[in-house]
N, C-alpha and C positions, 0 to 999 in steps of 0.2 A: 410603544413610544407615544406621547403624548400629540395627539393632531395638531397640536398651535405649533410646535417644534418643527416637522415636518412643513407644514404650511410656510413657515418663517423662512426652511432652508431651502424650500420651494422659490421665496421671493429674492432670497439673499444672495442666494449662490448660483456664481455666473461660471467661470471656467475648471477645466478636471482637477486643476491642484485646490480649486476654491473644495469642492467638493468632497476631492479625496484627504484635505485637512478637517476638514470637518466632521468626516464620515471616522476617523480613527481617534477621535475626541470622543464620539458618540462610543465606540466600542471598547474604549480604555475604560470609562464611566461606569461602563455596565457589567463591567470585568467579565469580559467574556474567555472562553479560553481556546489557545492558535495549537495548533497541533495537527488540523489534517489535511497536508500538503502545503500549510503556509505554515508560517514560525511568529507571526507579530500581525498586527493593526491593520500596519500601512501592505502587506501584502495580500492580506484579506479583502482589502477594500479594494486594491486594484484588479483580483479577481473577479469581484462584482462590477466593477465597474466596467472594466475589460468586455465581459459578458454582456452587459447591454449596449455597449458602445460597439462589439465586433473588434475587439485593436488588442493586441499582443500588449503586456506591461510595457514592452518598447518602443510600441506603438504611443502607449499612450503620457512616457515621459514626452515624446518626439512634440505631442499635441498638448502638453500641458499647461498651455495657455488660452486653449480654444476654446470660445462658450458652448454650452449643451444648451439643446435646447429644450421647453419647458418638457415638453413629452417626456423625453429620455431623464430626465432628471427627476419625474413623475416617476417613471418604471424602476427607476434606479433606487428610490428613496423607498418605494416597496419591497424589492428584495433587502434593505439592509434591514427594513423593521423584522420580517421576519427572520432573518439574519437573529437579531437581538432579542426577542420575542421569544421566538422558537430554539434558541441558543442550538440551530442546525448549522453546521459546520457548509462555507463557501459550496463545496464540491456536491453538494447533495441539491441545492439551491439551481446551480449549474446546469448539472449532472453532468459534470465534464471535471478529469482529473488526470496529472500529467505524471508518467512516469519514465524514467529512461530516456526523457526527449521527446516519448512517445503520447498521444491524446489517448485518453480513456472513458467512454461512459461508465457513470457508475449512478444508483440511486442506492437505498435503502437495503437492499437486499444484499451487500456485500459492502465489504471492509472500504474506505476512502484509500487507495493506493500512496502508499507513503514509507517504503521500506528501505534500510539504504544496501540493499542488497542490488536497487537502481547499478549502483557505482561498481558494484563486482562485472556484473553485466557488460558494464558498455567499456570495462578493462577486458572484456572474455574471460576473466574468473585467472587472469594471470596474478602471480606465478603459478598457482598450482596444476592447473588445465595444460595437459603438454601439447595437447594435439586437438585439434577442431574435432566436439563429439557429433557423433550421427545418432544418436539417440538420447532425449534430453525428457526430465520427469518433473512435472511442475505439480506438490501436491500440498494439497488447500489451496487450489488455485484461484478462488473466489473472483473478481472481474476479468481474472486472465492475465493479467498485465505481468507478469513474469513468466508468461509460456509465451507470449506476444510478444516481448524486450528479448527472450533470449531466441526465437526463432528469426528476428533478423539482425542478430548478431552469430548467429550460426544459421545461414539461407542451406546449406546442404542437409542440417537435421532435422528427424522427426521428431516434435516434442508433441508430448502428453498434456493433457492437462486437466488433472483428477481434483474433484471436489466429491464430499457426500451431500452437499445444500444441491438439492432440483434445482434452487432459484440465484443460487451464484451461477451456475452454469449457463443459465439462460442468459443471464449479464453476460458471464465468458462468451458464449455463441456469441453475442449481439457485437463484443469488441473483435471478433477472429474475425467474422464476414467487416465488418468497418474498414478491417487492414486487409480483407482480399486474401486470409491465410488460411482458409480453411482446408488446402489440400496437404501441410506443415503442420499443421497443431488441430489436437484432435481434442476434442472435451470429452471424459470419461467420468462415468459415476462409480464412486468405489470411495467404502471406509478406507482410508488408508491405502493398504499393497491388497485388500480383499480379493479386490475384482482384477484384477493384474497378475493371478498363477501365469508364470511361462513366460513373462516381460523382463528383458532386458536392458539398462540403460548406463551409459557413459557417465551422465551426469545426472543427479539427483538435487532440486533447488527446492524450499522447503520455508514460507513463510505460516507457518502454524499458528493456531491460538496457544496464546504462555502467560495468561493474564491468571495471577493466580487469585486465593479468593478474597483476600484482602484487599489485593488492588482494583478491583471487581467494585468492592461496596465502595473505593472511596473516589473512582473515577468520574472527571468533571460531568456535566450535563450536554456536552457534546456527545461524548462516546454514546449516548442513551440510544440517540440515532443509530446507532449499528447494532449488526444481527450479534445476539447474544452468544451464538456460534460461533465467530469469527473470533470470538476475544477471552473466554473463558478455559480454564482447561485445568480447575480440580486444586487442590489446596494449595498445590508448590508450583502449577500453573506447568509440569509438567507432562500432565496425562497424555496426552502425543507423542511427543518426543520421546519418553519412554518407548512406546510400541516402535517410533521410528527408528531408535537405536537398536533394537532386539532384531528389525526384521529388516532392512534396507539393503544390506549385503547377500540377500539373496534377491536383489532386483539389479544388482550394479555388476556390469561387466570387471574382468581383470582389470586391474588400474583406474577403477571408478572411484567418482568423489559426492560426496553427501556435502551439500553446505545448505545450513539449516538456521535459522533467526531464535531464539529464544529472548532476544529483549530483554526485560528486567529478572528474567529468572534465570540471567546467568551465574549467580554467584549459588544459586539453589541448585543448580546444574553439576556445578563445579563439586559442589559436598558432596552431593550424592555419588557423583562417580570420580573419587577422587584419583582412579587409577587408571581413566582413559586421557590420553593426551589429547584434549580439546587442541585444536590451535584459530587463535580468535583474531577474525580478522580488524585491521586497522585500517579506518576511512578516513580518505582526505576532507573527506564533505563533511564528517561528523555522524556521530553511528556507531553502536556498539550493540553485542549480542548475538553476534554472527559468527558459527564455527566451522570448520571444516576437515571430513575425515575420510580415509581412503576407506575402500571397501576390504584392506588388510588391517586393519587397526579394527573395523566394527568388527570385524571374524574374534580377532585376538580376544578383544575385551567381551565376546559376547556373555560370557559368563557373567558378568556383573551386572548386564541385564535381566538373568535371568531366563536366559537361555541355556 
């Protein structure tokens, strides 16, 4: 961003809405792109803003006539630059990200939390879920935040929570102790079901990388920021979910459920196994890509994995 510009909005701009109009001028201009845990402009900037002010977005409509002062609007106008500059997405800037209701650290080292598998959660995964599970499997758990959303929406189960990244983990550690869960949700390293012979679980939740590799080359310059791990996964953006369907029904108790996100490779999903009954769930918040299967249905179809 040009110094006179900044300097100007340094002189010009007096209260949050002067600011926060201003600040989603500057980021419509430079077409940036909203995507991780906000959806537009004006929710990006009240992120940032929020952040060095301390005040909840409803905080800060409540105050949106109140002057900043020069400080704060000094610190403010530096994280937007590089905001714009570094087209790093709010939450990394932050390093705070909200999921389920729930606060999240997150930096570099794992995916920006933004799955709407949030909204299964905080329904309890109703209708499907007949009975509160006691053993719950969070795998690519990357910051944790759906071993964390689903352990206190089920306070009596132990959940898992499997990554193969050392350094997602270390994130997941960093948010389990934040919420005081560490004796509930346990961080484990393991490709997959590797390191988990002889584990049992109720329920199986499953945000995986399913970015296949076309979407891969032509992903905005946000995503750049994220581990390359987190989002890639082979030409139909399948290569997990694959192993996931072949092998999940021998980690799921009788009447267990698998619900697993694939994202835009659901319709590459659908061709390839045209003979398992996906049933794909429908969000009120918006969201698609999410399916759900009993641990009888993975048995039945396992042949068409390749099992």
């Amino acid at each position: 961003m040009n110094p006179s510009i900044l300097e100007n909005a340094l002189l010009d701009l007096h209260s949050i809405d002067d600011v926060l109009r201003w600040s989603v001028s500057q980021m419509m201009s430079q077409e940036l792109y909203f995507g991780h845990g906000t959806i537009n402009a004006v929710e990006e900037a009240r992120v940032l803003l929020g952040h060095i002010l301390q005040l909840t977005p409803d905080e800060l409509v409540d105050a949106r006539h109140c002057r900043l002062t020069r400080d704060e609007k000094g610190d403010y106008l530096q994280l937007l630059k590089q905001r714009i500059e570094l087209r790093k997405p709010a939450a990394y800037l932050t390093h705070e990200a909200w999921f389920a209701g729930l606060p999240f650290y997150v930096d570099e080292r794992v995916l920006v939390p933004r799955s709407p598998i949030a909204e299964l959660i905080e329904n309890g995964f109703q209708p499907w879920l007949q009975q509160s599970p006691q053993r719950v499997l969070d795998l690519c758990t990357g910051s944790g935040c759906i071993a964390i959303a689903c352990a206190y929406a089920f306070p009596e189960a132990q959940v898992d929570a499997v990554d193969l990244s050392t350094d997602a983990l270390l994130v997941a550690e960093q948010n389990i102790a934040q919420h005081g869960l560490q004796q509930q949700v346990i961080p484990l390293k393991s490709d997959l079901f590797r390191e988990l012979s002889g584990e049992r679980y109720d329920l199986i939740v499953s945000n995986p990388p399913y970015v296949d590799d076309e979407d891969m080359a032509d992903l905005p310059d946000e995503y750049q920021h994220e581990p390359v791990m987190g989002l890639a996964a082979g030409s139909d953006g399948l290569e997990l979910v694959d192993k996931m369907l072949l092998e999940a029904a021998d980690y799921l108790n009788d009447g267990g459920l698998l619900f697993c996100e694939v994202g835009n490779s659901m319709p590459a999903l659908n061709e390839k196994y045209p003979e398992t009954p996906f049933l794909w769930v429908e969000f009120e918040r918006g969201g698609d890509g999410v399916f759900v299967l009993s641990r009888e249905q993975l048995i039945t179809h396992r042949s068409c994995y390749g099992g």
